[in-house]
DRENVO-289950 format. One record per residue (C-alpha): residue in one letter; x, y, z; residue number from 1. Coordinates in nm, 4 decimals, padded with zeros to 6 digits. Example, Ala and Ser with C-alpha at 12.3 -4.5 7.8 and 13.67 -1.06 7.14 Angstrom:
# residues 2
["a" [01.2300 -00.4500 00.7800] 1]
["s" [01.3670 -00.1060 00.7140] 2]
This chain:
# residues 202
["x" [00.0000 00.0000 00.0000] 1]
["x" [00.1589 00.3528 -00.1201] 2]
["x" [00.1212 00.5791 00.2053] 3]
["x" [-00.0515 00.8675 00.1770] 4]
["x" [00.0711 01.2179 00.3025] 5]
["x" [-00.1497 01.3616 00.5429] 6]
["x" [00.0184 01.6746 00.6162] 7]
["x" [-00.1766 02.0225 00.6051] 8]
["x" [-00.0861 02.2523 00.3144] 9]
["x" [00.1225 02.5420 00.4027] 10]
["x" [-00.0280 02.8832 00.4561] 11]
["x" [00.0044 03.0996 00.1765] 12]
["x" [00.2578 03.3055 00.3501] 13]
["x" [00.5011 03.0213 00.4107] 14]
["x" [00.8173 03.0381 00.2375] 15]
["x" [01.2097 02.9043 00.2582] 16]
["x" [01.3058 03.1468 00.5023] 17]
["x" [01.0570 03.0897 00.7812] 18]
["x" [01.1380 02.7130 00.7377] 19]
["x" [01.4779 02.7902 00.8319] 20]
["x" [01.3662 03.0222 01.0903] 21]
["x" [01.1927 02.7391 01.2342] 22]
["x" [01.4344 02.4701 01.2361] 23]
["x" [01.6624 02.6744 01.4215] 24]
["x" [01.3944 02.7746 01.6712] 25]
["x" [01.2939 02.4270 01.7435] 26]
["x" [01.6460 02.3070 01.7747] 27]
["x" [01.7231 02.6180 02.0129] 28]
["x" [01.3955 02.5050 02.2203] 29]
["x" [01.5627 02.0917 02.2410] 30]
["x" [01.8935 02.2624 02.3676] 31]
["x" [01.6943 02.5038 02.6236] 32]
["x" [01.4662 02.1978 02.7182] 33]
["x" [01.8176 01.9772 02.7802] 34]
["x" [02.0176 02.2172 02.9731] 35]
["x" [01.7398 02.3295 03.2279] 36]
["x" [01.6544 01.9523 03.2506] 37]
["x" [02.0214 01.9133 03.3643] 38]
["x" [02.0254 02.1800 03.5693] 39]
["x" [01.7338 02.0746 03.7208] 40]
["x" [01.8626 01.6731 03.8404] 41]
["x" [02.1517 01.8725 03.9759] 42]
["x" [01.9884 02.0658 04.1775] 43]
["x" [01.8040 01.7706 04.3000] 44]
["x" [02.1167 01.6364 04.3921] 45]
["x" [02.2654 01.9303 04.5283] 46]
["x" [02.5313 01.9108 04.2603] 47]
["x" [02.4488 02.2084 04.0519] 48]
["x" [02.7180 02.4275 03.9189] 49]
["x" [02.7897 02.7928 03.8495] 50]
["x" [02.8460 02.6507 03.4864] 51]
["x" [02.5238 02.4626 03.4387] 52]
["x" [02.3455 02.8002 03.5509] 53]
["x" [02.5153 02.9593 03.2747] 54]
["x" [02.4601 02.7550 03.0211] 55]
["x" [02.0728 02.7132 03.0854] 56]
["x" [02.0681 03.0917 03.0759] 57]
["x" [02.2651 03.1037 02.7842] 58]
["x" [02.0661 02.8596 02.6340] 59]
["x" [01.7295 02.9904 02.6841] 60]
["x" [01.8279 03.3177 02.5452] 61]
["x" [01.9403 03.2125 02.2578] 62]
["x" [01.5663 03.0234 02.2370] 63]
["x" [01.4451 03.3369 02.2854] 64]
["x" [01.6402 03.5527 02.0352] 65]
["x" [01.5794 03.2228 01.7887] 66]
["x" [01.1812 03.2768 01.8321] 67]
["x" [01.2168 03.6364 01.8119] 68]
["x" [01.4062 03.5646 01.4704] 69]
["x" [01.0847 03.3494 01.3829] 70]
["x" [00.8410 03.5868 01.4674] 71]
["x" [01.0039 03.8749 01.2604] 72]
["x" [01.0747 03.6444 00.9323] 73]
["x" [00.6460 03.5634 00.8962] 74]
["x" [00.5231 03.9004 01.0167] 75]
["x" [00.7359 03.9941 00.7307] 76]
["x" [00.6250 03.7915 00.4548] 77]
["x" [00.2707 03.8554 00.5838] 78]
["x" [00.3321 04.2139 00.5410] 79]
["x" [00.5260 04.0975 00.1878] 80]
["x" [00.1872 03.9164 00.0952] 81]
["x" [-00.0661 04.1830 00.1803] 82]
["x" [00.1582 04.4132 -00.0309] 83]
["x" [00.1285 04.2178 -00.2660] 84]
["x" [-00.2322 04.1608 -00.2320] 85]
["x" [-00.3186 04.4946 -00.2665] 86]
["x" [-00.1366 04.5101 -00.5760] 87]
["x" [-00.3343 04.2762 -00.7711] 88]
["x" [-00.6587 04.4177 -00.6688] 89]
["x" [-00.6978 04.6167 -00.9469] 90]
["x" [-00.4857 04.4342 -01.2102] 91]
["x" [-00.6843 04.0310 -01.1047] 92]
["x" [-00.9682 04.0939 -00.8608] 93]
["x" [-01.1109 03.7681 -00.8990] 94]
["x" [-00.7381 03.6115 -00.8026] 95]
["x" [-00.5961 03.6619 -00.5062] 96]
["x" [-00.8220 03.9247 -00.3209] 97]
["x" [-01.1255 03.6779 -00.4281] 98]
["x" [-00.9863 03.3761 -00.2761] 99]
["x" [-00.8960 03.5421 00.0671] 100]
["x" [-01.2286 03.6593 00.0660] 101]
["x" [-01.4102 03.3081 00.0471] 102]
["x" [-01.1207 03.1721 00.2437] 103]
["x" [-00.9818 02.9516 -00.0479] 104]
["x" [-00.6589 03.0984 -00.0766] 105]
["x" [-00.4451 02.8706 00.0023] 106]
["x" [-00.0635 02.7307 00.0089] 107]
["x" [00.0723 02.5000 -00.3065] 108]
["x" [-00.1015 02.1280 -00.2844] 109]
["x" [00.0651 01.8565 -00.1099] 110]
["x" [00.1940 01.6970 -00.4615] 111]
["x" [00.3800 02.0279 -00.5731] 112]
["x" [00.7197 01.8631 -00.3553] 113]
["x" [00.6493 01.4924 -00.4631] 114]
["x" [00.8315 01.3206 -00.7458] 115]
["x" [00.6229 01.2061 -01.0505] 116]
["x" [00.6475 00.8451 -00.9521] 117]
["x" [00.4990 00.8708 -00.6160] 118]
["x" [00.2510 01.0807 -00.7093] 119]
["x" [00.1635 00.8187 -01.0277] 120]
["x" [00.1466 00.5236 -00.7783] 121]
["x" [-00.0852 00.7167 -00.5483] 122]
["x" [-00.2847 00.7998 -00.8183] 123]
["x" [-00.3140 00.4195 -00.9580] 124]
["x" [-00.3827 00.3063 -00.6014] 125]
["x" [-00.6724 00.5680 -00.5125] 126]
["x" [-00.8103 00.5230 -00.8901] 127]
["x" [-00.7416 00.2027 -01.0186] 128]
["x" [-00.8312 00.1668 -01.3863] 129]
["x" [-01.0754 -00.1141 -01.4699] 130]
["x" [-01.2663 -00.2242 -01.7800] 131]
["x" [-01.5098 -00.0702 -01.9266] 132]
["x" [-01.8539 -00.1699 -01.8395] 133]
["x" [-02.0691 -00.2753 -02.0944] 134]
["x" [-02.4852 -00.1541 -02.0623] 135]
["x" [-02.7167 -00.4463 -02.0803] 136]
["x" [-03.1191 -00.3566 -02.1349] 137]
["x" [-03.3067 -00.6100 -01.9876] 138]
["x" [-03.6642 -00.7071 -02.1589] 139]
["x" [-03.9559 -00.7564 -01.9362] 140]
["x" [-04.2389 -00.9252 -02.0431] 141]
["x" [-04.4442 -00.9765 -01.7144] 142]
["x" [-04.6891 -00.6932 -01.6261] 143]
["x" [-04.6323 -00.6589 -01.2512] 144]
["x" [-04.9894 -00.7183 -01.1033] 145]
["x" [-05.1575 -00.3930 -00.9841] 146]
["x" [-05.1636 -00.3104 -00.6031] 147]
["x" [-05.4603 -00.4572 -00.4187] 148]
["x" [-05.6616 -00.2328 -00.1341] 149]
["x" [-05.5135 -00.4265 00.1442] 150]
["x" [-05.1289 -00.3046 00.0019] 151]
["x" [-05.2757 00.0054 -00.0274] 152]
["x" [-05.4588 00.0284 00.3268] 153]
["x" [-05.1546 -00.0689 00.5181] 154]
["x" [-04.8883 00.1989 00.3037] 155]
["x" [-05.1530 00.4532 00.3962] 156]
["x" [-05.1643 00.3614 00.7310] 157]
["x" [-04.7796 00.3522 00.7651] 158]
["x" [-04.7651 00.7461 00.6211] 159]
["x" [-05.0134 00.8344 00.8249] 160]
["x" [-04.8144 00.7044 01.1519] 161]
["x" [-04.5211 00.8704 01.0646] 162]
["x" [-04.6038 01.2142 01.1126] 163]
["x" [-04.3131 01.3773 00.8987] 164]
["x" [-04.2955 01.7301 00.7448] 165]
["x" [-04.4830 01.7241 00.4184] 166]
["x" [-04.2504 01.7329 00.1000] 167]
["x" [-04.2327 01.9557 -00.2149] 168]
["x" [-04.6198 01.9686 -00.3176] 169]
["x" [-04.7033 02.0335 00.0993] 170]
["x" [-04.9264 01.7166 00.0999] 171]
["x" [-04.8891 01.5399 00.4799] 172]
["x" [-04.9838 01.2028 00.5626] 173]
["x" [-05.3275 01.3273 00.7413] 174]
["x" [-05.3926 01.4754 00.3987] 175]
["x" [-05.3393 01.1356 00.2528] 176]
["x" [-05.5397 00.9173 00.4778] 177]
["x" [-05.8319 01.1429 00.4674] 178]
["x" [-05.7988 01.1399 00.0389] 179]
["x" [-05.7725 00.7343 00.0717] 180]
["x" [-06.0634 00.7170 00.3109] 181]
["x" [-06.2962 00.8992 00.0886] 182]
["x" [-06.2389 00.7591 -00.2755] 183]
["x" [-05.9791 00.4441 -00.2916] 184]
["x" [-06.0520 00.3876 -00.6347] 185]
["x" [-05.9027 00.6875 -00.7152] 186]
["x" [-05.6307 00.6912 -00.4855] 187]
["x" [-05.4859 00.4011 -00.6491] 188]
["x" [-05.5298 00.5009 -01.0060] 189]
["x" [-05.4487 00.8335 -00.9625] 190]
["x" [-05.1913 00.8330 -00.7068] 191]
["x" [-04.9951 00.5142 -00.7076] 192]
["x" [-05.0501 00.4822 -01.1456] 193]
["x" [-05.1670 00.1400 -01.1618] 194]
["x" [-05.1690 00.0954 -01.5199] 195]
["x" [-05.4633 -00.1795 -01.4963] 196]
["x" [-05.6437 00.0670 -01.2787] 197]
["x" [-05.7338 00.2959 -01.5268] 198]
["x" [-05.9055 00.6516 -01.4151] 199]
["x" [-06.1727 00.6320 -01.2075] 200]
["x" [-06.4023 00.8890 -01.0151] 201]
["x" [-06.5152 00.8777 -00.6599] 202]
């Protein structure tokens, strides 16, 4: 079976640079999370050192200053995009603009970084080909017998214990019982198109 990415599309704003920005944070955030850690079973010990302190300090500002660094690079290129943005508005305003409007802008699909052949073997997996089916009419030459009262009686009985919300031409089931009460003849011809039944008056 060919896995399947599941990953969320970027946002629109994403680019190379906050990627980078990001590794570094998150690799600034292990370091941090290691060093006060450390610092930390020392201390339970009562082993700690003057040089453990520092480096826990050192290392959680440099988290910091990396997560400043990340915050700066995408409030950036969101400033880069709305420039942008406002740009187009009056060369494509049924591009950009329109999409952010109905919320479909979004960042390149999930196959734009895939190689052709994974993206070939997830298609043939997801949409296999097959052959082509071939129509068959089918000749019927039994008339189906028309409905007798008694399968009429108990499908009128049924509507009328359901209770629903009438449909499309606002007929309920009350509506129906009462119709079926007074003329069955014609509720059968008229209503369920027996073709034996013919049309009949109450």
């Amino acid at each position: 079976m060919v896995p399947i990415p599941t990953e969320k599309p970027p946002a629109h704003w994403w680019n190379d640079e906050i990627a980078s920005e990001r590794r570094k944070c998150v690799a600034a955030k292990r370091t941090k999370t290691g060093c006060v850690s450390k610092l930390h079973r020392s201390r339970a010990r009562g082993q700690h050192s003057a040089s453990e302190e520092e480096t826990a300090i050192t290392a959680n500002s440099a988290y910091k200053e990396a997560r400043k660094g990340l915050k700066i690079a995408i409030a950036q290129s969101k400033k880069n995009c709305w420039n942008e943005l406002l740009e187009t508005m009056d060369n494509d305003p049924w591009g950009k603009p329109y999409k952010l409007v109905a919320r479909r802008l979004r960042g390149p699909p999930a196959t734009s970084n895939m190689e052709f052949e994974s993206v070939r073997r997830i298609t043939e997996v997801l949409f296999p080909l097959h052959p082509p089916m071939t129509m068959q009419a089918l000749e019927v030459n039994e008339t189906p017998p028309p409905f007798t009262i008694e399968e009429v009686n108990k499908a009128v009985d049924r509507i009328k214990r359901k209770n629903t919300a009438p449909g499309m031409d606002n007929i309920n089931g009350k509506i129906i019982s009462v119709v079926h009460q007074v003329c069955q003849s014609a509720w059968i011809s008229r209503m369920l198109l027996t073709p034996s039944a013919g049309t009949r008056s109450c």
